[in-house]
matplotlib code that plots the C-alpha trace (Angstrom):
import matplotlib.pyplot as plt

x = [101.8, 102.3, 102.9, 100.8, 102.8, 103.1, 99.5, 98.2, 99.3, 103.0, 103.6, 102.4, 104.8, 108.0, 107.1, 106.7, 110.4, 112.2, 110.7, 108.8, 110.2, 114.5, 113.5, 110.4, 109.9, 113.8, 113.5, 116.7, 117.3, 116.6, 113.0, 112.5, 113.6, 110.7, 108.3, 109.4, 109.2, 106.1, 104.0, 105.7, 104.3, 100.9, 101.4, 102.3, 99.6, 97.1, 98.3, 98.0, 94.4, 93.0, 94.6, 96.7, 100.3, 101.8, 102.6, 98.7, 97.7, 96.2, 94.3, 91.3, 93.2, 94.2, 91.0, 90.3, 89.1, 91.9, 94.2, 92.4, 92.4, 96.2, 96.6, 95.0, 97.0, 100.5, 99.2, 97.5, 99.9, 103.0, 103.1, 103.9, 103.6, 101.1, 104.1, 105.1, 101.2, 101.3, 104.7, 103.2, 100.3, 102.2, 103.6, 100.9, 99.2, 101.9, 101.2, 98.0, 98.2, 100.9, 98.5, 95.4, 97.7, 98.6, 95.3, 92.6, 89.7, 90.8, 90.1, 87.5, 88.8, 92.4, 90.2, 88.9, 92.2, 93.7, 90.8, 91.7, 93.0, 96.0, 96.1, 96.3, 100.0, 99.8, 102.0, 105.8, 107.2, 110.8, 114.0, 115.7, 119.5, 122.4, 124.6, 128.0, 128.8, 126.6, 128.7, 131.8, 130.4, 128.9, 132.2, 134.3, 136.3, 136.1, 138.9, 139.5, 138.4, 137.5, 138.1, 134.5, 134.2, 136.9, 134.4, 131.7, 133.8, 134.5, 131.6, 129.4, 131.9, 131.9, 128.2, 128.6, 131.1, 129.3, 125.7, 125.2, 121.9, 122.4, 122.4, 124.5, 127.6, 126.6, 127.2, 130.5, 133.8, 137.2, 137.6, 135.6, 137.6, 140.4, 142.7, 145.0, 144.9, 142.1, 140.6, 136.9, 134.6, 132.0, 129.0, 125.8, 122.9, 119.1, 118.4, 122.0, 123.1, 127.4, 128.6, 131.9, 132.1, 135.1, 136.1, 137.9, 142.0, 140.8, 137.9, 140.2, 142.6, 139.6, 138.9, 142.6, 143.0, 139.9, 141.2, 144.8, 142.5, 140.5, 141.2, 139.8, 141.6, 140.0, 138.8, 135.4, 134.9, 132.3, 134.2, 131.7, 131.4, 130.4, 131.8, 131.4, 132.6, 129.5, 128.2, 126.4, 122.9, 120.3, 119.0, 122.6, 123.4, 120.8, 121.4, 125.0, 123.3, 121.2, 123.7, 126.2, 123.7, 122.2, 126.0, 126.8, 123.2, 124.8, 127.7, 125.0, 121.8, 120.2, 120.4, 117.7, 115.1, 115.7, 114.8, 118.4, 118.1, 120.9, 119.1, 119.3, 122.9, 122.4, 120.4, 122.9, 125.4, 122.6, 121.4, 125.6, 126.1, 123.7, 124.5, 128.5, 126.7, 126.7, 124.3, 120.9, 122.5, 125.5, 124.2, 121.5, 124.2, 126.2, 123.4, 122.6, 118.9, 117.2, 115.8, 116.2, 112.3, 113.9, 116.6, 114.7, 113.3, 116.1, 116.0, 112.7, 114.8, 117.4, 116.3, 119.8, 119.3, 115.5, 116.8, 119.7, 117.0, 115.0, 117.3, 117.9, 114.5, 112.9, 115.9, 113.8, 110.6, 110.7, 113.8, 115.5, 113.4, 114.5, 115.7, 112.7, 110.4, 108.0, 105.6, 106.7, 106.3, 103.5, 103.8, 102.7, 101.0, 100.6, 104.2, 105.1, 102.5, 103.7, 107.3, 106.6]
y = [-34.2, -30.7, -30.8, -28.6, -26.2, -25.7, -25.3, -23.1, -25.0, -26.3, -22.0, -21.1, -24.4, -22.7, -19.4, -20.5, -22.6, -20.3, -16.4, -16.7, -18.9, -17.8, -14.2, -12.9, -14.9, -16.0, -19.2, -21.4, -24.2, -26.5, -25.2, -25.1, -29.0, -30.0, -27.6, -29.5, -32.8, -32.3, -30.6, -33.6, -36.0, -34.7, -34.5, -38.2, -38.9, -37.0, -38.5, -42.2, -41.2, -39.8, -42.4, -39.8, -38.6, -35.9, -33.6, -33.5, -32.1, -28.9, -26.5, -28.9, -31.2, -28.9, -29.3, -29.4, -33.3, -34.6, -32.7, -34.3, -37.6, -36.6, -36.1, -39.6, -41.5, -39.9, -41.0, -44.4, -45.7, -44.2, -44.3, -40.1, -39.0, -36.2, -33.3, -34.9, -34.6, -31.4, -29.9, -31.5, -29.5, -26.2, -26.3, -26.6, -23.7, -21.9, -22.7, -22.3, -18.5, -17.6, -19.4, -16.8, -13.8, -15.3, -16.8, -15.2, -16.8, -19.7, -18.3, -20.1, -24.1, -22.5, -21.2, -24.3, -25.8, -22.6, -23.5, -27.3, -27.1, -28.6, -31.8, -31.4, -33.3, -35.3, -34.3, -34.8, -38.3, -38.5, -37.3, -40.1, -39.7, -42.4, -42.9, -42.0, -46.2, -46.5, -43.7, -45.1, -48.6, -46.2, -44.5, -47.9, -49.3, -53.1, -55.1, -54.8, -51.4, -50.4, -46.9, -46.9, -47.6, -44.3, -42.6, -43.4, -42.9, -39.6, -38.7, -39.6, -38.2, -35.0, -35.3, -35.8, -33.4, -30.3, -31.5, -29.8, -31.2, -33.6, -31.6, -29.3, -32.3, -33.4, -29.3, -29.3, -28.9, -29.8, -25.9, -25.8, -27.6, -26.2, -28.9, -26.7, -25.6, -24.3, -27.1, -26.0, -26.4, -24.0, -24.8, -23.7, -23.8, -22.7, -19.5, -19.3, -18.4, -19.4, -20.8, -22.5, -24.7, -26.2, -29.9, -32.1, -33.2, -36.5, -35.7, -33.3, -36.5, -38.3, -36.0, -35.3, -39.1, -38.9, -36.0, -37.4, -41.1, -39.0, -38.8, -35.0, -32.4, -29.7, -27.0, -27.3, -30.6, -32.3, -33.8, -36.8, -39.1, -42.1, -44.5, -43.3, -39.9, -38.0, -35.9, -38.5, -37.9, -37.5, -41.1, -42.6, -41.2, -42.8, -46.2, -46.0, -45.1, -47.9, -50.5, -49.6, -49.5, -53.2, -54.0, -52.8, -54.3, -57.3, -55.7, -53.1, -54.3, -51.0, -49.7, -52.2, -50.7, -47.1, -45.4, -44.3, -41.3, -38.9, -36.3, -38.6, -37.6, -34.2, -34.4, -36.5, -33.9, -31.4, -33.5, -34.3, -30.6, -29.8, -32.7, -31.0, -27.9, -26.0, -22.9, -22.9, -20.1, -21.4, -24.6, -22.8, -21.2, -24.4, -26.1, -23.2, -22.5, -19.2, -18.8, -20.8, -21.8, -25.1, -25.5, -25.6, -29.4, -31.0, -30.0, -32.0, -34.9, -35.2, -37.4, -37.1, -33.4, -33.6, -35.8, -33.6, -30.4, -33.2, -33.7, -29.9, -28.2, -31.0, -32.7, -33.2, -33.5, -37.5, -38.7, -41.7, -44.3, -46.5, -49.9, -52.1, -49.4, -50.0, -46.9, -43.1, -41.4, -38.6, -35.2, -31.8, -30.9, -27.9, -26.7, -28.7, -26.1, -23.1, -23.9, -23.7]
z = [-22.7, -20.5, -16.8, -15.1, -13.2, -9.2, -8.1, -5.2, -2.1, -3.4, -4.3, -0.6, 1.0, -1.2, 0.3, 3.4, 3.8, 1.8, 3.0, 5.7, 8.3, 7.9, 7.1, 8.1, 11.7, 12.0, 12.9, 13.4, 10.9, 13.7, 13.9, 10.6, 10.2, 12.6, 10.8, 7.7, 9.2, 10.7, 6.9, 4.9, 7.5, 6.7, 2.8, 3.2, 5.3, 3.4, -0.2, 1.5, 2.3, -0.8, -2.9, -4.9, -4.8, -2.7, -5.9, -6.6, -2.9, -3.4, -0.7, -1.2, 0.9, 3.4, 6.1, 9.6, 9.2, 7.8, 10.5, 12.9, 11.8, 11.5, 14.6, 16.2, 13.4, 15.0, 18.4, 17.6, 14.3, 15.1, 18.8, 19.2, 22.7, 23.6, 23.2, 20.1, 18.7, 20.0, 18.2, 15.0, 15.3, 16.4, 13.1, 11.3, 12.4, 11.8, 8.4, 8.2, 9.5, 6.8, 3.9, 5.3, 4.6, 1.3, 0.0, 2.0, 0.0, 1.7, 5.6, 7.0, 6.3, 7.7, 10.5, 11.2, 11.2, 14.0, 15.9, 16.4, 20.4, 21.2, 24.0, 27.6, 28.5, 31.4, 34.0, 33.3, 35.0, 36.4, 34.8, 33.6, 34.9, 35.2, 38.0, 38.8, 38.3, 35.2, 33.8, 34.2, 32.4, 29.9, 29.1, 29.7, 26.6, 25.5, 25.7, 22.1, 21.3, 17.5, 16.0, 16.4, 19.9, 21.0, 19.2, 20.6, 24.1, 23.1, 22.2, 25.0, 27.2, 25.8, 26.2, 29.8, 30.3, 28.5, 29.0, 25.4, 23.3, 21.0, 18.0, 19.6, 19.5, 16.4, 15.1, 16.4, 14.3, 14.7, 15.4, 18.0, 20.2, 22.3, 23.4, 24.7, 28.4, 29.5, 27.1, 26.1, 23.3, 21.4, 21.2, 19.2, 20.9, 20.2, 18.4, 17.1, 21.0, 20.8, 24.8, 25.6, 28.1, 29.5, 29.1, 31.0, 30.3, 30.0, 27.7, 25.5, 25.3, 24.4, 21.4, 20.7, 19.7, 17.7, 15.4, 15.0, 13.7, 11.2, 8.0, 7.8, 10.3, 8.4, 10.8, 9.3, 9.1, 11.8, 14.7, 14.9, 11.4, 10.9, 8.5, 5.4, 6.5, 7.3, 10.0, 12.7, 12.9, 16.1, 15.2, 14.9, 18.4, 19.8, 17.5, 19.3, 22.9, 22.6, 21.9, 24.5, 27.1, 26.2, 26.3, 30.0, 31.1, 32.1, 34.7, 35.7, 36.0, 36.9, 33.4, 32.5, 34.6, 32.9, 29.4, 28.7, 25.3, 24.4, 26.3, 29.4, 29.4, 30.2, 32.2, 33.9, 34.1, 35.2, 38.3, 39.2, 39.0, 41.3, 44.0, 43.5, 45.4, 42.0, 42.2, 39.5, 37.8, 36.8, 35.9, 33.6, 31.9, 31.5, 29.7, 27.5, 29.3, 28.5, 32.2, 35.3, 34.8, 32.8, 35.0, 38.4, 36.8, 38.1, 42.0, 41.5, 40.5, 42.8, 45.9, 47.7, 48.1, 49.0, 51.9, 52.8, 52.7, 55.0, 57.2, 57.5, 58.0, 60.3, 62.5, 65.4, 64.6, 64.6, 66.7, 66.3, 67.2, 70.4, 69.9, 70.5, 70.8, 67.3, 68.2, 67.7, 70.6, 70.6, 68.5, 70.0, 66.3, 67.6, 68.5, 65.2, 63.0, 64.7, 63.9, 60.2]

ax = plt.figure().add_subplot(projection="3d")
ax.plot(x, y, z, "-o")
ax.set_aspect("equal")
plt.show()
């Protein structure tokens, strides 16, 4: 029997991955990843719900309908947050645009599908960040420490030291790292942007170890492997995360109370390189920020210097209470409000 040959929708995907995303718009693989995550979760999901396989999806089963019972089954089966929905959906209008150019008889469906809104986020909650104490459990060795265990030292310290993304780690080579005075590491960040950043002694010792244990010292090979060899991955970072943080619960019970990911640890390094007195600018350009816009997040976070700017701008507008005095004394509102 003859296989039918790619039909209308799997020719316009092909295009899509392979023309029009790294050459036409010229997108970074990263972006292109979560565009490709997010169309293969709605081939799946659309397969599962017309009872056929992925292969046979054609432009029929392309619609506004099924997107948006798409989008309540990310929210309601797989428990994806509101910005998650909304990425998903991001990249599949993207899509949808590209397939108009290609197969205009096929405009108002894709219409239908630019025209579905995306979700109002709820404003953001608090930066999760870890303490200068949880730190040091984080980046303490067991008693008997594995070849596994310095590399997971070394790797969230480097983490903590750069504040780089995950993926941004994860991309990092053996040649990458200078581990000679100044030590400092190159990193690849969004858009294909290149930064060093500088590293620690202790943290290039840290790494130095790590290389002279591998069994690959090629300058190309990925700094971080797991077991078998292989680059780690985004989900085996936080795998590792996890596990150390369950395991320092015990000494320091405040992790338990916090929702510790990899990109908890920069913004650790973020919110300790503002309380060090270190200007926006410089700490935008440390973390590899486009503008400041991103970067002003974390003067939101930090309650030691909302007190400090507390203590700064109003230092006598409530004084000290006397000792067994319980009520304030009485506030000219007046002369308060003009002084602002």
């Amino acid at each position: 029997m003859k296989h039918p040959g790619p039909n209308a929708l799997s020719r316009c995907i092909v295009r899509f991955f392979q023309e029009y995303l790294p050459t036409l718009r010229g997108m970074s693989a990263h972006t292109i990843h979560s565009y490709r995550d997010a169309l293969v979760l709605y081939l799946r999901f659309a397969a599962e719900q017309r009872e056929r396989r992925v292969e046979d999806l054609d432009f029929d089963h392309l619609t506004a309908a099924c997107v948006g019972r798409f989008l309540a089954y990310l929210e309601s089966e797989r428990g994806n947050s509101i910005a998650t929905r909304n990425a998903r959906l991001a990249a599949l209008h993207t899509f949808a645009r590209f397939a108009v150019g290609e197969y205009p008889e096929r405009m108002t469906e894709l219409q239908r599908i630019l025209g579905i809104p995306f979700k109002r986020t709820a404003g953001r909650g608090p930066v999760e960040y870890l303490d200068e104490a949880e730190v040091e459990a984080l980046l303490k060795l067991p008693r008997e420490a594995s070849v596994s265990d310095r590399r997971d030292q070394a790797l969230f310290a480097l983490m903590f030291n750069t504040g780089a993304r995950v993926q941004e780690v994860l991309d990092i080579t053996v040649g990458d790292i200078r581990l000679e005075p100044p030590y400092q590491v190159r990193l690849r960040g969004k858009g294909g942007k290149t930064r060093s950043c500088p590293i620690w002694a202790r943290t290039a010792v840290r790494l130095r170890t790590l290389i002279e244990q591998s069994s690959s010292v090629d300058a190309d090979s990925p700094l971080f492997t797991n077991r078998r060899g292989r680059k780690l991955t985004r989900f085996g970072v936080r795998y590792l995360l996890n596990k150390r943080v369950e395991a320092c619960a015990d000494s320091v019970p405040t992790l338990r109370g916090k929702r510790i990911h990899p990109h908890s640890l920069r913004h650790t390094t973020a919110i300790h390189l503002l309380k060090a007195g270190v200007d926006f600018a410089t700490i935008s350009q440390w973390l590899g920020h486009a503008t400041l816009i991103p970067t002003m997040q974390y003067a939101r976070a930090d309650i030691d210097t909302k007190c400090q700017a507390l203590s700064q701008v109003f230092p006598d507008v409530m004084p000290e209470p006397v000792a067994g005095h319980m009520s304030p004394p009485q506030l000219d509102m007046v002369k308060w409000m003009r002084r602002l």
